[in-house]
C-alpha positions as CSV (number, residue, x, y, z in Angstrom):
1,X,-18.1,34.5,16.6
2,X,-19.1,30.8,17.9
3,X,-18.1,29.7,14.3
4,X,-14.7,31.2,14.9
5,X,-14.4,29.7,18.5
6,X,-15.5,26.6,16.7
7,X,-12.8,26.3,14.5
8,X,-10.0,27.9,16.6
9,X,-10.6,25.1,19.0
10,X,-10.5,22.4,16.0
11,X,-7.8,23.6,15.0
12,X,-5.7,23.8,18.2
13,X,-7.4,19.8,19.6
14,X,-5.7,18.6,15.8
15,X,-2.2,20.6,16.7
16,X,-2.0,19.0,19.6
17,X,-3.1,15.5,18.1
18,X,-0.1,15.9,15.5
19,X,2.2,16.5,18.8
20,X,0.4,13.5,21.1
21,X,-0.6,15.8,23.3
22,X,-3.9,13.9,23.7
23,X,-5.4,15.1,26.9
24,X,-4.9,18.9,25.0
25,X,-6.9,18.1,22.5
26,X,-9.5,15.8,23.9
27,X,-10.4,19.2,26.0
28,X,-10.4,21.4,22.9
29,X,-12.5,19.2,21.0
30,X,-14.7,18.9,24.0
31,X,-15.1,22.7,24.1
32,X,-15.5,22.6,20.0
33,X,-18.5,20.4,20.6
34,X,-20.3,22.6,23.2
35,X,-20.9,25.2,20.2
36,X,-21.8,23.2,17.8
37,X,-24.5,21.3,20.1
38,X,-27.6,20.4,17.6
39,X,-25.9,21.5,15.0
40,X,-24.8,19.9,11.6
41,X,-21.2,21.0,12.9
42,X,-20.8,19.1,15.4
43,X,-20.5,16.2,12.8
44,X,-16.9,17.3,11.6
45,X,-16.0,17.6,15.6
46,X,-17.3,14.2,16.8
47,X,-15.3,12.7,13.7
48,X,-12.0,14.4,15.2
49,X,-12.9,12.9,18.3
50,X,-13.2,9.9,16.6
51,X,-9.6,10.0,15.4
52,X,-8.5,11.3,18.8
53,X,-9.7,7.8,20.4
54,X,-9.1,5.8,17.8
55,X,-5.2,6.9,17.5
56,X,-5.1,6.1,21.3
57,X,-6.4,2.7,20.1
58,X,-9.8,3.1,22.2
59,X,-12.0,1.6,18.8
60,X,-15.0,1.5,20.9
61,X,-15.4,5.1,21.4
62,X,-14.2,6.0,18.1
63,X,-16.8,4.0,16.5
64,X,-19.6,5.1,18.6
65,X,-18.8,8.9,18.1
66,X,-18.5,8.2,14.5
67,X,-21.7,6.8,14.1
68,X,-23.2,9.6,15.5
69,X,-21.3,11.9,13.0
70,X,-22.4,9.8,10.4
71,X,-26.1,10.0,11.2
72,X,-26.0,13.7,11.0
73,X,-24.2,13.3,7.8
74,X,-26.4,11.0,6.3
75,X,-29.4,13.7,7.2
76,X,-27.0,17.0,5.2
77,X,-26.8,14.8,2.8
78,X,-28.7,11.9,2.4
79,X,-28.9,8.7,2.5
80,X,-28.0,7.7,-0.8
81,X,-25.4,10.6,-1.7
82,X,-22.4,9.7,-3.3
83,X,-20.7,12.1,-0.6
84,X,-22.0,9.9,1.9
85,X,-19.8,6.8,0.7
86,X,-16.2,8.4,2.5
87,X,-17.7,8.1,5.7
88,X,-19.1,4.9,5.5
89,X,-15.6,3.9,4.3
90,X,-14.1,5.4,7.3
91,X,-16.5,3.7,9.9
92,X,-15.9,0.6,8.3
93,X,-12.4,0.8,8.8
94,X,-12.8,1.7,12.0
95,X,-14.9,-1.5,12.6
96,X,-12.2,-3.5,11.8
97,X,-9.7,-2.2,13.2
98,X,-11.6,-2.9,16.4
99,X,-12.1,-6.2,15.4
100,X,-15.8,-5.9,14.2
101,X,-15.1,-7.1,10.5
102,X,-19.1,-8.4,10.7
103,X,-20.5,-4.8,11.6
104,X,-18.1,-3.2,8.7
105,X,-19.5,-5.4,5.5
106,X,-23.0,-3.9,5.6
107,X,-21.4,-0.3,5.4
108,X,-19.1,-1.4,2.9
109,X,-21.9,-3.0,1.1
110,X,-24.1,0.4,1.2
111,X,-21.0,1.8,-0.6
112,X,-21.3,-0.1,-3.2
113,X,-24.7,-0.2,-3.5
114,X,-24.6,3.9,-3.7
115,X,-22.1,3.9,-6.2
116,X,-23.4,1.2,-8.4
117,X,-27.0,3.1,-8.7
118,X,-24.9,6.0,-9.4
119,X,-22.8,5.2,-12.2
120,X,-23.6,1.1,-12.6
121,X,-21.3,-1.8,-12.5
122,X,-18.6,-0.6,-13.7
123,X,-17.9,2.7,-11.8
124,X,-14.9,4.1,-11.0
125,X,-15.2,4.2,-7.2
126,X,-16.5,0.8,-6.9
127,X,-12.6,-0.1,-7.4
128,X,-12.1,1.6,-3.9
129,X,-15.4,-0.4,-2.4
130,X,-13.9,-3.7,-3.8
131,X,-10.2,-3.1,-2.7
132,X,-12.0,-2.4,1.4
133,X,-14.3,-5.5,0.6
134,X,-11.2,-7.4,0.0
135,X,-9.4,-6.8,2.8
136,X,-12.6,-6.7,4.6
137,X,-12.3,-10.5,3.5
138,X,-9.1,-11.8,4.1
139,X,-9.3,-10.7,7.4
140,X,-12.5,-12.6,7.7
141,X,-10.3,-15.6,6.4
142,X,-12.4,-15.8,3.4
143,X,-10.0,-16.0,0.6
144,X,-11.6,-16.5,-2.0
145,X,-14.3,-13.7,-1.7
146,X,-11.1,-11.3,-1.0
147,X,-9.5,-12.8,-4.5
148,X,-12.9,-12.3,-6.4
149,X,-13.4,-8.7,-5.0
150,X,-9.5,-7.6,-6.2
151,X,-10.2,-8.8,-9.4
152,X,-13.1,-7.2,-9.8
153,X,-10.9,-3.8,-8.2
154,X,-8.1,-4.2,-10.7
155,X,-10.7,-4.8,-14.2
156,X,-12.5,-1.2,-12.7
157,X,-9.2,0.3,-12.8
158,X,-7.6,-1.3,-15.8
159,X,-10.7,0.3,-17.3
160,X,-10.9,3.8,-16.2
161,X,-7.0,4.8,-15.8
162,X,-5.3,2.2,-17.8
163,X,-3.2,-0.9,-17.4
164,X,0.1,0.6,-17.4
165,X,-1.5,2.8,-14.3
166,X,0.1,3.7,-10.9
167,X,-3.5,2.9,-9.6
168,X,-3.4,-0.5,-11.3
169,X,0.2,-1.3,-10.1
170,X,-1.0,-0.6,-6.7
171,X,-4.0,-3.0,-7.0
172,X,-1.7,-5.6,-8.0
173,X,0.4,-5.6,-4.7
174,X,-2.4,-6.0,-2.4
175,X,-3.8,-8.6,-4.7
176,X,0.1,-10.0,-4.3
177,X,0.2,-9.8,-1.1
178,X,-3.3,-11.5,-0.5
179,X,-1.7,-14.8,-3.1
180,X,0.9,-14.5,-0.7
181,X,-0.6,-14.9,2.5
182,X,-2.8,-17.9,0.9
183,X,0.5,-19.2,-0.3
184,X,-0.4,-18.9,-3.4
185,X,3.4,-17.8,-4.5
186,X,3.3,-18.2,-8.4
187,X,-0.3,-15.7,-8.5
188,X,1.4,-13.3,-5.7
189,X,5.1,-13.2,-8.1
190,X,2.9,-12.7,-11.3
191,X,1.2,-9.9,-9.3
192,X,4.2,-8.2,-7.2
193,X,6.5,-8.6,-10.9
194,X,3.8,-7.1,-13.0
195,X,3.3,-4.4,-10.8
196,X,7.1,-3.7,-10.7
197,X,7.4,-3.7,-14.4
198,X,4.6,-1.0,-14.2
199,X,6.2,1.4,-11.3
200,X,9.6,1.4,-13.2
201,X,8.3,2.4,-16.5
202,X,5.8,5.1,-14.6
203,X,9.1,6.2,-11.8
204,X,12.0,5.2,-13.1
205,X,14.7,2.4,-12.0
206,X,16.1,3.6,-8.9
207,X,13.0,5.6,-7.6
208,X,12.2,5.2,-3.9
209,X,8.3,4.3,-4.6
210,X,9.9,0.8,-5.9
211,X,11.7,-0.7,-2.4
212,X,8.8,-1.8,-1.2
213,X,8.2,-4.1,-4.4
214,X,11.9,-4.7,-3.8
215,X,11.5,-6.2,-0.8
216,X,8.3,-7.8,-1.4
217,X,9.5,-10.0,-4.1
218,X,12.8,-10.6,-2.0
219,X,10.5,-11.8,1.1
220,X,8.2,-14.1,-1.6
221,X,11.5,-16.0,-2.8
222,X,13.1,-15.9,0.3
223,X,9.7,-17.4,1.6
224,X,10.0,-20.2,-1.1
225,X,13.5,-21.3,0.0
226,X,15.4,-20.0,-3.4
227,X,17.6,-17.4,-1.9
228,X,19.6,-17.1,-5.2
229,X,15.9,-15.4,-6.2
230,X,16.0,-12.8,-3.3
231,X,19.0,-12.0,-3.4
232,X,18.9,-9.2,-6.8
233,X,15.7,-7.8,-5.6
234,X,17.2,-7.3,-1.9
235,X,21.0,-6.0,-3.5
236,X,18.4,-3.8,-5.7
237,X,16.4,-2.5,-2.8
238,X,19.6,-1.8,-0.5
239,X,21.2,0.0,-4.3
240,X,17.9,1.9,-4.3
241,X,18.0,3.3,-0.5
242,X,21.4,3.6,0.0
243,X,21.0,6.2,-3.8
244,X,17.7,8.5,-2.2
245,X,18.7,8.4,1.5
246,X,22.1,7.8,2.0
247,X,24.5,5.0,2.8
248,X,24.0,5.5,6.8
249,X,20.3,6.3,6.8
250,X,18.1,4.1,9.7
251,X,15.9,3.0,6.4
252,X,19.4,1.3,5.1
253,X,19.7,-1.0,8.1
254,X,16.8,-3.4,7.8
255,X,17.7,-3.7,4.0
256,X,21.7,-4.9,4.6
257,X,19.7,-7.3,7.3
258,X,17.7,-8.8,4.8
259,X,20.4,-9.0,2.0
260,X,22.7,-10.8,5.1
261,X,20.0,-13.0,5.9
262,X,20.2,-14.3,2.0
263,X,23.4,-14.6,2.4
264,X,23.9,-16.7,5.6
265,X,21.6,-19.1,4.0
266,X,23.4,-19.4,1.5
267,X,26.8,-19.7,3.6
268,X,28.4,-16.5,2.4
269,X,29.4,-15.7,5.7
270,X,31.9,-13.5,5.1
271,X,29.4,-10.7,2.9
272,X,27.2,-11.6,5.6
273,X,29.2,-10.5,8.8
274,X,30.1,-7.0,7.0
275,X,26.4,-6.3,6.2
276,X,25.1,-7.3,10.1
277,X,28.4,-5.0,11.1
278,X,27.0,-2.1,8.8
279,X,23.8,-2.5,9.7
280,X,24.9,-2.4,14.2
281,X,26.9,0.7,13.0
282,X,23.5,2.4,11.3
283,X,21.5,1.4,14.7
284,X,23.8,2.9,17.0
285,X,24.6,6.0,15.1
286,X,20.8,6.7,14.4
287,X,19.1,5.1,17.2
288,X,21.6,5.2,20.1
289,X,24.0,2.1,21.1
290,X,21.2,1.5,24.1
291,X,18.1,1.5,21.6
292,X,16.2,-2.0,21.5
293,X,17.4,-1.7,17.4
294,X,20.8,-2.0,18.0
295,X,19.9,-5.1,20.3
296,X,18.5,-6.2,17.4
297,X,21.4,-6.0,15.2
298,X,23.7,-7.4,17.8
299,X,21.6,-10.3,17.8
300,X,21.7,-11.3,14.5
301,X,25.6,-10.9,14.4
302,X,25.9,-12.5,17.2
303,X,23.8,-15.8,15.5
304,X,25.8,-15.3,12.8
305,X,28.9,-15.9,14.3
306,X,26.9,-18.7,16.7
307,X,25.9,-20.6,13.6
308,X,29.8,-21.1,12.7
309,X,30.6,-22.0,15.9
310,X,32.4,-18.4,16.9
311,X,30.6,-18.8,20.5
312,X,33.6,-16.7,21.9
313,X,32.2,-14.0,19.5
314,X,28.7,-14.6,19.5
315,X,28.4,-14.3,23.8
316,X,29.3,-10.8,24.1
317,X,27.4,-9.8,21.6
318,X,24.0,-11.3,23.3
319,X,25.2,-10.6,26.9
320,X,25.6,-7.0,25.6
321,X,21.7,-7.4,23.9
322,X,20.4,-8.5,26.9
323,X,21.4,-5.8,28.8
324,X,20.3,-3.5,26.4
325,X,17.1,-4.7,26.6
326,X,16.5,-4.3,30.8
327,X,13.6,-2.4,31.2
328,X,11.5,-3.0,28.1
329,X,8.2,-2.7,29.1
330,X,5.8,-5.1,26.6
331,X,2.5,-3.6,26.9
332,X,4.0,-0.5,25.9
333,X,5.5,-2.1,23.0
334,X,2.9,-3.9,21.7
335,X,0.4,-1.0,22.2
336,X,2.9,1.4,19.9
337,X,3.2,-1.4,17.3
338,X,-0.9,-1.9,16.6
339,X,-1.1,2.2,17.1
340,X,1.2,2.4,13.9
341,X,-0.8,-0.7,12.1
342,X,-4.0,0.9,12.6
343,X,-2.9,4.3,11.4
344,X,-1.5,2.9,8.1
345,X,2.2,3.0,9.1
346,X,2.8,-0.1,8.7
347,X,7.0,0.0,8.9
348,X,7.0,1.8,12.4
349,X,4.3,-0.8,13.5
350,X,7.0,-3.5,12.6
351,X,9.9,-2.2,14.4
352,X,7.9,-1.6,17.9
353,X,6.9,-5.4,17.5
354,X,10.6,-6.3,16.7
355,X,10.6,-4.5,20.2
356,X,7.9,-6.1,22.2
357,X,9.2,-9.5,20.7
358,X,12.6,-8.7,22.0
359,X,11.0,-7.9,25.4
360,X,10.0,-11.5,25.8
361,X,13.4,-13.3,25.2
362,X,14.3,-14.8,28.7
363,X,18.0,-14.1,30.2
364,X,19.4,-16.9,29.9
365,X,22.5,-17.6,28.0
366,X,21.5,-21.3,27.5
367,X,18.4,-20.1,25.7
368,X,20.2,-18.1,23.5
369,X,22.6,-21.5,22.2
370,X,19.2,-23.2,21.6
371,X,17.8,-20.5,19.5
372,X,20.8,-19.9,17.2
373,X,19.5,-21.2,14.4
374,X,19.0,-17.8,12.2
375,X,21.3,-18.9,9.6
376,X,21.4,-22.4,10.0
377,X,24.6,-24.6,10.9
């Protein structure tokens, strides 16, 4: 019967974690952990404690009831069990998500250690150990440990599920987007366009697994100045969304932004102004014409018309964006967009920080003249 109660109440704190009804769950956890007190149980329930603190961003807690999890994991199964390695991944992570990349490398290291006295040098989960050493790394600003460790990720997996691989193409992105961020453009385009080759032949040309290649090779070119080189990958990415989810789908917007951002640079204001209008249209019919995203998309048409000159245009448009954005409270914002970073939802974390940076623009219309330079005049 405790078993039961056990689960029922693990069961009932992670409902209410799917629904953020936090205070819910930390109580039903709390009563899950009563009945399992001394034993190997309580592991699993300090671990979804874990994951209720560290989804509330509280790292500090979450890593200190992880470690106690793991401890009574490591004496189930042993110190040197492969089955240990997940949970030394996952306290890792959590490590550095709270900013402790130092304390994560020896866990990541144990990892690796396990799994090379396992099945040697070249194992097949040492690619995993590499790919969380690497990122380990660039966070740590050492480059070229993070490029060694990807390299050594992407022969493990060239090796055990092929070069033409998913697993490989997805390797080859986060090596991309390392060359990237170390500016490093002609590694991260070999990288980003080999791994594109490989996720059309495996999914097909227009499947939705490709826009974020898409727009990763748009941004790298865009990044480089040669927006004749965006520009097919962003028309391609907008082709693909607008195909799976619909021409008027909130997923659309952000992709007619980037493809008018091209444009504008490249003084195709016309093809510009009706993607920024289609994009304000998307915003307000999916978000609401009050939401912080259609503030958003009034700004950049507003710039648009700004950086022609059109201030009789452009003013309304930011007056109306200003007042949209009354009552924005930063903390919040900021607080949702590292939530969604640190649980691997990377696009929602962007469009809360589109938010929180919107929060900070003063209400001045003189400020807004100074900063119309989006697409250049």
């Amino acid at each position: 019967m405790a078993q039961e109660g056990v689960e029922t109440h693990l069961a009932a704190g992670r409902a209410a974690v799917a629904q953020s009804r936090y205070a819910v769950a930390q109580k039903e956890f709390v009563e899950a952990l009563k009945l399992t007190a001394g034993k190997p149980k309580s592991a699993e329930v300090l671990e979804a404690l874990s994951e209720l603190n560290f989804v509330q961003g509280d790292y500090r807690a979450a890593g200190d009831q992880y470690r106690q999890a793991l401890k009574m994991r490591e004496q189930t199964l042993g110190a040197s069990s492969e089955e240990l390695s997940p949970y030394l991944l996952k306290l890792a992570g959590i490590l550095r998500a709270g900013g402790h990349p130092d304390q994560a490398e020896p866990l990541l290291a144990r990892s690796l250690a396990i799994h090379e006295a396992a099945g040697g040098a070249m194992a097949a989960p040492i690619a995993v150990d590499m790919e969380q050493f690497a990122a380990l790394y660039q966070q740590m600003k050492r480059g070229k440990d993070a490029v060694e460790a990807y390299h050594r990720a992407l022969a493990i997996r060239m090796t055990h599920d092929g070069p033409e691989s998913l697993e490989v193409a997805t390797t080859m992105v986060m090596m991309g987007q390392l060359y990237s961020d170390l500016e490093r453009t002609t590694e991260a385009e070999s990288c980003y366009s080999n791994a594109l080759d490989i996720s059309e032949k495996k999914l097909g040309a227009d499947n939705v697994g490709l826009i974020g290649l898409l727009d990763r090779l748009g941004i790298l070119y865009r990044r480089m100045n040669n927006y004749a080189g965006s520009e097919p990958y962003f028309q391609r990415g907008l082709a693909v969304r607008e195909k799976n989810l619909g021409p008027f789908h909130s997923d659309v917007a952000p992709a007619l932004d980037n493809l008018a951002l091209c444009y504008c640079r490249e003084k195709k204001f016309l093809e510009a102004e009706a993607l920024y209008k289609r994009s304000l249209a998307i915003w307000e019919a999916t978000q609401g014409k009050d939401s912080a995203f259609a503030a958003l998309a009034l700004d950049n048409l507003g710039a648009l018309y700004a950086s022609q000159q059109m201030f009789e245009k452009a003013e309304p448009l930011f007056l109306r964006a200003l007042g949209i954005r009354e009552g924005e409270s930063l903390i919040s914002l900021d607080t949702l967009a590292n939530l969604n970073l640190s649980t691997d939802k990377p696009e929602r974390a962007e469009l809360f920080d589109k938010r929180a940076w919107a929060a900070t623009i003063p209400k001045s219309r003189r400020f807004w003249r100074a900063m119309l330079n989006c697409c250049g005049s």
